[in-house]
C-alpha positions in Angstrom: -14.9 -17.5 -3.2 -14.1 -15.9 -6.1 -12.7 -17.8 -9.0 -8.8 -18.3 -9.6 -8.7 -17.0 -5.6 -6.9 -19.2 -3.1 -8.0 -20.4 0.3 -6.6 -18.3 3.5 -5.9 -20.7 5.8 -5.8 -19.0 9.3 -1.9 -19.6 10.1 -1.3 -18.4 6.3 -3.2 -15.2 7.6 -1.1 -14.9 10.4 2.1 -15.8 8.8 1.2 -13.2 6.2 -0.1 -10.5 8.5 3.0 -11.2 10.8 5.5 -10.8 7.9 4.2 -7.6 6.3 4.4 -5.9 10.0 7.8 -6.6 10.5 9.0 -5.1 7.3 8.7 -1.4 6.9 8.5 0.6 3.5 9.4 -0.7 0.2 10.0 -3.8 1.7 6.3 -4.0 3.3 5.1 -2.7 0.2 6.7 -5.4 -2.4 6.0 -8.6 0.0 2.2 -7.7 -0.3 2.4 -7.2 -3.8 4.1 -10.6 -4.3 1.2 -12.5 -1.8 -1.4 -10.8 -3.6 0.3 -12.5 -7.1 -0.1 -15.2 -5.5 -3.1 -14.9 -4.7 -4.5 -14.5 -8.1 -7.7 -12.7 -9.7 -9.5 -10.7 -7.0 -6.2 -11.2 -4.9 -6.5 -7.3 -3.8 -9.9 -7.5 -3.0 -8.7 -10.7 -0.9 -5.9 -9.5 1.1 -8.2 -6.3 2.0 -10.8 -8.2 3.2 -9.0 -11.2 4.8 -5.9 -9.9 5.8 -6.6 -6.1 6.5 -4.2 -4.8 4.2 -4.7 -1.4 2.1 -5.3 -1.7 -1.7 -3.7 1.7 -1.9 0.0 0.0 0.1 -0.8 -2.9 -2.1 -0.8 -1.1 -6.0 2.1 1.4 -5.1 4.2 -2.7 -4.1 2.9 -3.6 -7.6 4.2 -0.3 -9.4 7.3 -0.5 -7.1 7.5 -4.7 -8.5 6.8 -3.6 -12.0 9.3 -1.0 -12.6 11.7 -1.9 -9.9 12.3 1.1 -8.4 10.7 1.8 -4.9 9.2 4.4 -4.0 10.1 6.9 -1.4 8.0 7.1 1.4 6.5 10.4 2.6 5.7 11.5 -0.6 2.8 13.2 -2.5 3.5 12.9 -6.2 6.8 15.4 -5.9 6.1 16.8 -2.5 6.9 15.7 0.8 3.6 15.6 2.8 5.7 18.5 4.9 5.7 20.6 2.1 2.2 19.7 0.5 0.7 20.6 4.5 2.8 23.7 4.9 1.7 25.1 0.8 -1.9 24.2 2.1 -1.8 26.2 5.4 -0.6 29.1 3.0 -3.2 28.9 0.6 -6.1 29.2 3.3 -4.0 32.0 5.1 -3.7 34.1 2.0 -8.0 33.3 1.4 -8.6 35.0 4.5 -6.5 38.0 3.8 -7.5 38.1 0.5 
């Protein structure tokens, strides 16, 4: 165990694991930012590995816990995924006409 890490006890997992899938969004997002506080140093790396969660949810619930504004889901930077798909499809069309 790493150092300044805290001991997952199986019903914590559960409780935890339970919790985060009966939020949605921001919500989700901020509550595993806060358990990974918790958690301490390595506490990313923990709840990844332990708990299944994705370091990628986990830093955008930081930034979200930092600032505290959350973010809108769907999104790419400033595009919808929609949008980011649709410019994509374009962009190879126009290749092979080009």
């Amino acid at each position: 165990m790493e150092a300044g890490t805290i001991q997952l006890t199986n019903s914590l997992k559960s409780l935890f694991r339970e919790t985060a899938q009966q939020l949605k969004g921001s919500q989700r997002r901020q509550f595993m930012a806060k358990v990974v506080k918790e958690l301490g140093m390595g506490g990313q790396t923990q709840a990844e590995r332990e708990l299944g969660w994705n370091r990628g949810t986990i830093r955008k619930g930081m930034q979200e816990l930092t600032t505290g504004i959350p973010i809108k889901d769907g999104y790419i930077g400033t595009l919808k995924r929609s949008q980011l798909i649709l410019s994509l499809q374009c962009d190879r069309h126009r290749r092979r006409l080009g």
